[in-house]
C-alpha positions, 0 to 999 in steps of 0.5 A: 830446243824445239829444232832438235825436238822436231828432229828426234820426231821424224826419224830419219830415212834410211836408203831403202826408205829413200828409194821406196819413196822416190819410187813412189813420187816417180809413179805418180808423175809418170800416171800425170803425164799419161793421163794427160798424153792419153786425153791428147791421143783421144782428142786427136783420134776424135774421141773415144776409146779404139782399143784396150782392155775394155770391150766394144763392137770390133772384139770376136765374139763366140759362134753362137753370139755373133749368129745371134747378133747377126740373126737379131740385127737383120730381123731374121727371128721368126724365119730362124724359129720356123726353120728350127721348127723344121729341123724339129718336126718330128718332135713337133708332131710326132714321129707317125705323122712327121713319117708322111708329112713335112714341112716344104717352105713359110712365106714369112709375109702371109705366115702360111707354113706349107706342109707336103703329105704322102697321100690323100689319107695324111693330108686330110689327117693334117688338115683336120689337126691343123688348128692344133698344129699351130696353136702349138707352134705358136705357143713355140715360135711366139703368137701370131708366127704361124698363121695358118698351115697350108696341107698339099697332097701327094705329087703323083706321078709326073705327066710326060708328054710326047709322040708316045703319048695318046692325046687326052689322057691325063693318067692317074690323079691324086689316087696313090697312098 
């Protein structure tokens, strides 16, 4: 009787019953047979993951990630902050001050941004807003980016020389402005 109590407890399974657990034996032998051929792929390759759905370096990137990236790996941040800053000069400085003077190159070694002016007139305004000048572009860039601001005064007019030149006379200065 304990026989025929045992089977009145298990039901019996129907076709569909059948199937479903077959299926399910089938998965789990197919995931233990791929768990062991992927362990030996990854030992062949010489270990770990080449591609697949999780991320590492070979995957692109958006435009502005990948500059980043690249701007960060080179150590190129405070030249990248300083040529914003010139593309940003007038915000920077004003639109009045930014008309008569701009920023000509950094030596990114001293920390020295040279400044051109179109006369004597700006370029002592500059000089004397200096110090100002790169406490906020300090306060912009990081400290210590910008360490002192080099102020050039107008180029004047360009000096020919020649047979039509009378020896000596060096012609106007830096009068202009």
């Amino acid at each position: 009787m304990s026989e025929e109590s045992a089977r009145r407890k298990v039901p019996e399974l129907s076709g569909v019953d059948l199937a479903r657990q077959a299926l399910a034996a089938a998965k789990e032998q197919a995931k233990a047979r791929g768990a062991a051929t992927a362990q030996k792929k990854q030992a062949r390759r010489g270990g770990g993951l080449r591609s697949g759905a999780r991320a590492d370096g070979r995957d692109p990137l958006p435009l502005g990630a990948a500059i980043s990236r690249l701007i960060t790996e080179r150590g190129w941040e405070t030249p990248a902050a300083v040529g914003g800053v010139m593309g940003r000069w007038p915000q920077l400085v004003g639109p009045e001050v930014a008309q008569h003077c701009a920023p000509q190159r950094y030596d990114e070694g001293e920390r020295v941004l040279t400044v051109q002016c179109d006369s004597t007139a700006w370029a002592t305004q500059l000089r004397l807003l200096a110090p100002q000048l790169v406490a906020r572009l300090n306060a912009d860039l990081g400290q210590g980016a910008v360490r002192l601001i080099k102020v050039l005064g107008p180029g004047g007019p360009q000096q020919r020389f020649g047979p039509l030149r009378a020896p000596g006379s060096s012609g106007p200065g830096d009068t202009y402005g």
